[in-house]
C-alpha positions in Angstrom: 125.9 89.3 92.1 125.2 85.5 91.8 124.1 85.3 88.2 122.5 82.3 86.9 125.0 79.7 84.9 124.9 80.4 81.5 127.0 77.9 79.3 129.7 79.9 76.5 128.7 79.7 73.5 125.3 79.4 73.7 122.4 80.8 72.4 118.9 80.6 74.5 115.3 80.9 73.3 112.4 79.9 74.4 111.4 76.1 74.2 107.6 76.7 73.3 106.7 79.6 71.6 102.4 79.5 70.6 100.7 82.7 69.6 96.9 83.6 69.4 95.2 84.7 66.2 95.1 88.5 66.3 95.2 90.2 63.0 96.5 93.3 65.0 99.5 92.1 66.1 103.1 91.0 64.9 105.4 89.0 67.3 108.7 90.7 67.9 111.3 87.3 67.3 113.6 89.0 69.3 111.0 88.8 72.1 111.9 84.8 72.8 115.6 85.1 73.6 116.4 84.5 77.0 120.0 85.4 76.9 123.2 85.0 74.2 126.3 84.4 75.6 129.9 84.4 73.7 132.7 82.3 73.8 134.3 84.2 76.8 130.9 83.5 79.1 130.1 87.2 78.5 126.5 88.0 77.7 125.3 89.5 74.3 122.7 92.3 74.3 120.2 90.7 72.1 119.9 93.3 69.5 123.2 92.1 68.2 121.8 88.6 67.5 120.3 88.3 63.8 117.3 86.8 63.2 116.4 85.6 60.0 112.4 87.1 60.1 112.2 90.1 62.8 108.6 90.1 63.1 105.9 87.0 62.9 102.2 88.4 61.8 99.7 86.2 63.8 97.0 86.8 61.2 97.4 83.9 60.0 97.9 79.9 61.6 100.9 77.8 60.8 104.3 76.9 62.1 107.3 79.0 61.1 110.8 78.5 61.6 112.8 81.6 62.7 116.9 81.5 63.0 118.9 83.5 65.9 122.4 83.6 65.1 125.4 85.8 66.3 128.7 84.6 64.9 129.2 81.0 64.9 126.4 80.6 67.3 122.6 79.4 65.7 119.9 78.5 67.2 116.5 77.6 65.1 113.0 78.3 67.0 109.3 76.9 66.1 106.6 79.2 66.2 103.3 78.0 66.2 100.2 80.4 65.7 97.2 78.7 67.1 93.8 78.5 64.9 91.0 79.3 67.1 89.9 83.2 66.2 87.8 83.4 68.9 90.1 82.7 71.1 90.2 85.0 74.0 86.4 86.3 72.9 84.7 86.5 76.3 81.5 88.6 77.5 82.2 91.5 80.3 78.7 91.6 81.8 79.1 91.8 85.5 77.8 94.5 87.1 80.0 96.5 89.3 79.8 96.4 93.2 79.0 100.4 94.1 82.9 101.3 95.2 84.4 104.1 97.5 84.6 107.7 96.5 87.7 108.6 94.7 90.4 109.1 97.0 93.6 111.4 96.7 96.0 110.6 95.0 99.1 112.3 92.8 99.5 111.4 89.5 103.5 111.2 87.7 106.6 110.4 89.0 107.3 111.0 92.8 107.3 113.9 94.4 109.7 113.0 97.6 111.9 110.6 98.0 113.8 108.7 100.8 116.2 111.0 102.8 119.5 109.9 100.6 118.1 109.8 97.6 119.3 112.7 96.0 122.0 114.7 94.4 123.0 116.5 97.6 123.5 113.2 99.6 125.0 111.8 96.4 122.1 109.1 96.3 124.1 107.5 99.6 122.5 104.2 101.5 119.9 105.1 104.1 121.0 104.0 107.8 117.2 104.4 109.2 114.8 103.3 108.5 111.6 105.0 106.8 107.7 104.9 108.8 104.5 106.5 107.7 101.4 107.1 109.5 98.5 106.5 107.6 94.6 106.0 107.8 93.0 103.9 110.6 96.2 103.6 112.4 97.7 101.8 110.1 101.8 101.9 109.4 104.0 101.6 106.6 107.2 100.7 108.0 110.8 100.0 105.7 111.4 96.1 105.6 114.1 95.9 103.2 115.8 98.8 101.5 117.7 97.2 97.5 120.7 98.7 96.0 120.8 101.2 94.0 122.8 99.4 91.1 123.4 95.5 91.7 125.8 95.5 88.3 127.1 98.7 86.8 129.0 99.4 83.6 131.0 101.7 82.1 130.8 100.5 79.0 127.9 103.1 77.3 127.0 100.6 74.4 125.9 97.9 77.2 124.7 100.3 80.0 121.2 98.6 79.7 122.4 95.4 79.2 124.3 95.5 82.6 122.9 98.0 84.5 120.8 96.6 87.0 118.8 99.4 88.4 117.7 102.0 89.3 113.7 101.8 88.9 111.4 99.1 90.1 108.4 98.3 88.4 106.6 95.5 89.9 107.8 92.7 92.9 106.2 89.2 94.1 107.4 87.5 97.5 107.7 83.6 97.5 108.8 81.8 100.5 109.8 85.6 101.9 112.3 85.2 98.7 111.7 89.1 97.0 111.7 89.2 93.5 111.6 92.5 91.8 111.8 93.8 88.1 114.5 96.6 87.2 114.8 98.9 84.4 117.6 101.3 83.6 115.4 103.9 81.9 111.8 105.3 82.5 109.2 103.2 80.0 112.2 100.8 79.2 110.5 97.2 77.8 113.7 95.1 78.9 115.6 94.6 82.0 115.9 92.6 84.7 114.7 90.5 87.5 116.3 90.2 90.7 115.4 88.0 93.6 117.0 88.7 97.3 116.7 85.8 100.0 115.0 87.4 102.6 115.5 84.8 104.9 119.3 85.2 104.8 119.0 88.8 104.1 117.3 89.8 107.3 118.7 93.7 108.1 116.8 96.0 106.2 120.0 98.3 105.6 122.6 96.4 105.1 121.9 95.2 101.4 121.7 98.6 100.1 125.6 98.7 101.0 127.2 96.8 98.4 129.8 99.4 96.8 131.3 99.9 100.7 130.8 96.4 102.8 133.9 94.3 103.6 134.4 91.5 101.0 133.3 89.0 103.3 130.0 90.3 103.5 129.6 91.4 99.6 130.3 87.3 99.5 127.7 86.3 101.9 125.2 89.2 100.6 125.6 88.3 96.8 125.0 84.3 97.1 121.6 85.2 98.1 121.3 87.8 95.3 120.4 86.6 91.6 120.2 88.2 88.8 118.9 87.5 85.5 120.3 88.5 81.8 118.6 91.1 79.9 114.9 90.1 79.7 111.7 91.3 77.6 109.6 92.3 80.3 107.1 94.8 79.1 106.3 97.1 82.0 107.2 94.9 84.6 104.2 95.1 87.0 102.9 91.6 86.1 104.8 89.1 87.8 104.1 85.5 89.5 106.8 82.9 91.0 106.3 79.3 92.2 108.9 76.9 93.3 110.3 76.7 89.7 108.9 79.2 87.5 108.7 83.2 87.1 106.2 84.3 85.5 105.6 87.6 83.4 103.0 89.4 81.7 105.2 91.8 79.0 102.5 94.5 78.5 103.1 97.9 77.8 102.3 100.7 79.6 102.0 102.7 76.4 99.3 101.4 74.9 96.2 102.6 76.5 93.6 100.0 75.0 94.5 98.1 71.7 93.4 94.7 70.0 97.0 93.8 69.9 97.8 90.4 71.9 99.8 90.5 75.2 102.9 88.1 76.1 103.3 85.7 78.9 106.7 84.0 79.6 107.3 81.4 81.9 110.9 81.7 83.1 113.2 79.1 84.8 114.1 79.7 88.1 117.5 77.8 87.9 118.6 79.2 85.0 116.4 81.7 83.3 115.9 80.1 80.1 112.2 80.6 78.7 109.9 77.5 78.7 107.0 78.9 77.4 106.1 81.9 75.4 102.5 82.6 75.2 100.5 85.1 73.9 96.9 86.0 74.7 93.7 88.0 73.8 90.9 89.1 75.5 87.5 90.9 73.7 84.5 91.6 75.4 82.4 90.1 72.3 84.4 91.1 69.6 87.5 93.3 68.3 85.8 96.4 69.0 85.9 96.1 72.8 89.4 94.9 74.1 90.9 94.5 77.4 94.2 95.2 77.4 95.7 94.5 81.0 98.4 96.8 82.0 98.4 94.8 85.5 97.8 91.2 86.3 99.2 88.5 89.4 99.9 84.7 88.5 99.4 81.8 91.0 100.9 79.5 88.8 101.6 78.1 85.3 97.2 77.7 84.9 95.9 80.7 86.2 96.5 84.3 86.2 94.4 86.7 87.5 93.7 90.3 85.8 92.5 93.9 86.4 91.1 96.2 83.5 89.9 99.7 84.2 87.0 100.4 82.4 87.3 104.3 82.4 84.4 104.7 80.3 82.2 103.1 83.2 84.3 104.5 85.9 84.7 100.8 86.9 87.6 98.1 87.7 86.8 94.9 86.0 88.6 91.7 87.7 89.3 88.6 84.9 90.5 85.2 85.7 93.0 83.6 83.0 92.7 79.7 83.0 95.4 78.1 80.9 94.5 74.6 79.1 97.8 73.5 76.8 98.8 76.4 75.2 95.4 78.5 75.6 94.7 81.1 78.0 90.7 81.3 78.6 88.9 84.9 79.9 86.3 84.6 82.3 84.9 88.4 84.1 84.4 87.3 88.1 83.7 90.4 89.4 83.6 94.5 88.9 83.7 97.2 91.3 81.9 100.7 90.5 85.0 103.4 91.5 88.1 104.3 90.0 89.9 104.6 93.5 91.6 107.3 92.9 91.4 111.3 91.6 93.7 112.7 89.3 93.6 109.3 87.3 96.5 108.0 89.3 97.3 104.8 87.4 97.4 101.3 88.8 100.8 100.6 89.9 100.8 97.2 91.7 98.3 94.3 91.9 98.4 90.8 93.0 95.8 88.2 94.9 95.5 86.3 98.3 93.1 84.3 100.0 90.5 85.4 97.7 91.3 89.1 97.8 92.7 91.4 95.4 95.0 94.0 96.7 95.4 97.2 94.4 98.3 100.1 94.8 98.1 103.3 94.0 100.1 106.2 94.6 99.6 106.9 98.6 96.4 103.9 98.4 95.9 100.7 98.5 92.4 98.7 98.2 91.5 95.3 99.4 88.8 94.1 97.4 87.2 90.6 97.4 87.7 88.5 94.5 84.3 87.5 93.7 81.9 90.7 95.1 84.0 93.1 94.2 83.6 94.9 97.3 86.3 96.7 98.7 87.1 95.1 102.3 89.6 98.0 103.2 91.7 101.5 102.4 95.2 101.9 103.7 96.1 105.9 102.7 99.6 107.2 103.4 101.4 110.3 102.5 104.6 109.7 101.0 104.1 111.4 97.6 106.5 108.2 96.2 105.6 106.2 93.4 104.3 102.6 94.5 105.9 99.9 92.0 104.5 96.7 92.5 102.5 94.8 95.6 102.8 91.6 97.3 100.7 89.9 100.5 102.9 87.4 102.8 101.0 85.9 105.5 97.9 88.3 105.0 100.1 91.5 105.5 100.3 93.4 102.1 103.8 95.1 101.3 104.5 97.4 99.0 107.5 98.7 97.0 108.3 102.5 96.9 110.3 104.3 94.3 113.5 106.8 94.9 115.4 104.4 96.5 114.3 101.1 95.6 112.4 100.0 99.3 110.1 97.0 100.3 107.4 98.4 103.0 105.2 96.4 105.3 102.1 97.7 106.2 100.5 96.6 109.8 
């Protein structure tokens, strides 16, 4: 695939690394590295690169110098803890819009697939495409299947480093350019993005071919494939793009609802290096009363909207992130009075457009508006497949499906 230029010998980390006062939470250093790359242009897995101080306590505010070396190769980092405490201290007092009765939903890893997708078909490309009927006439119809694997090693000690594939988390659609984070291994916190042209890339099969197609065509398909190194991306649901930046929320999907600070990274579209590295907190009054977001959508480098489910109050609280320098400032726009879904059925996609939120589930998705809280519409399909991630183009929501990696439009 067309992999960003990364020059030998060369150490990246992120330019701007500021992190909020939280006495619950240690920066992983490691966490800041875009990419390591040896003297042969081959690309380092950065657990092999030493730093000098593996974690950074934000307890406390100051500057402190950590150094990434591997070899002859060095690179020295600033990180700067800013010195507000109650930053990120917000109030959560809006009451939630009454929502729809819980719909069904299944709750763990799919249950079906896409015809090829298993052993017996030996995971082969689907030549059809996939359509499902679903609730007020609506149809969820395949718009663009992905490989399986877009790099593949044999090499065990680098399988994650350069195995791209086979489970999507979370996509975003730019200028009908898809971008969509991979991970090699269920609850994996690194991998990679990959973004397809779509406007190039216009049959919805043909991608998915990559180990069979004629070399003229791997070499028209792969220049409008590109894949990054081996990023820290948390879960990989929260993502954002603009015309220059990617943007990532690295959450994890482990922690239900801690104190501990959450990482934003701004990522250069040309050539993946980091530009910022943020961290945040948000506390409805105080330490006691977190919310953590395991699901959030950027609009660009100042705002970011978020989604907390407040279990406790069987409501979904909506949270708009405005950044000014390096701080990231809470504010609670709306609520709605539902989970959704039965079964708790997490979240699994979220993103905003034209004032809406869109939410996927497994089998559902919701389109609530952004400042009532009231849920506008319910699209409800059977296809007992995980949803991983959620985009709108042009008003039309799409939705990514797990087992095989496949990009769905619903009309």
């Amino acid at each position: 695939m067309s992999e960003k230029f990364f020059r030998r010998n060369e150490i990246s980390v992120a330019k701007n690394i500021s992190l909020v006062r939280n006495r619950y939470y240690s920066f992983p250093t490691r966490d800041a590295i875009a990419y390591a790359v040896d003297s042969h242009g081959t690309l380092i897995n950065p657990n092999r690169v030493h730093v000098s101080q593996k974690e950074i306590s934000s307890a406390n505010p100051g500057t402190f110098a950590v150094k990434f070396s591997y070899g002859k190769l060095s690179k020295v980092a600033y990180i700067n803890i800013r010195d507000n405490a109650n930053e990120g201290v917000s109030v959560a007092n809006k009451l939630g819009t009454p929502g729809p009765s819980e719909a069904n939903a299944f709750t763990g890893s799919s249950q079906s697939s896409s015809p090829n997708w298993n052993p017996e078909n030996s995971y082969q490309p689907e030549t059809q495409v996939n359509s499902y009927s679903g609730s007020h006439n609506a149809t969820m119809r395949t718009a663009f299947y992905q490989p399986r694997f877009h790099l593949l090693s044999h090499d065990q000690e680098y399988n994650q480093l350069n195995q791209v594939g086979v489970i999507p988390q979370g996509i975003n659609l730019f200028n009908n350019e898809l971008t969509v984070s991979y991970f090699s291994q269920p609850n994996a916190t690194w991998g990679h993005l990959v973004t397809y042209n779509l406007n190039q890339l216009t049959n919805p099969t043909q991608t998915q071919n990559l180990l069979n197609m004629s070399f003229e065509d791997f070499k028209q398909t792969s220049q409008n494939i590109a894949v990054s190194p081996y990023l820290k991306l948390g879960h990989g649901q929260s993502l954002g793009v603009t015309k220059n930046y990617i943007y990532v929320l690295a959450n994890s999907n482990a922690e239900a609802n801690p104190a501990k600070s959450e990482e934003i990274l701004q990522i250069s579209r040309k050539n993946y290096q980091i530009k910022n590295l943020w961290t945040i907190k948000v506390w409805n009054r105080s330490e006691y009363y977190p919310r953590y977001f395991h699901n959030a959508y950027f609009v660009n480098s100042h705002l970011m909207y978020a989604v907390f489910h407040n279990a406790t109050k069987a409501t979904y609280e909506y949270w708009r992130l405005t950044r000014q320098g390096n701080t990231w400032i809470p504010t609670e726009i709306s609520a709605t009075q539902s989970n959704f879904v039965k079964n708790n059925s997490p979240l699994q996609g979220f993103t905003y457009a034209n004032g809406n939120f869109y939410l996927a589930f497994n089998d559902n998705v919701f389109a609530v508006n952004a400042e009532s809280g009231r849920v506008l519409k319910h699209y409800h399909f059977h296809t007992l497949r995980e949803s991983e991630g959620i985009a709108v183009k042009n008003g039309t929501p799409y939705v990514e499906l797990a087992r095989r990696p496949e990009l769905l439009e619903i009309k």
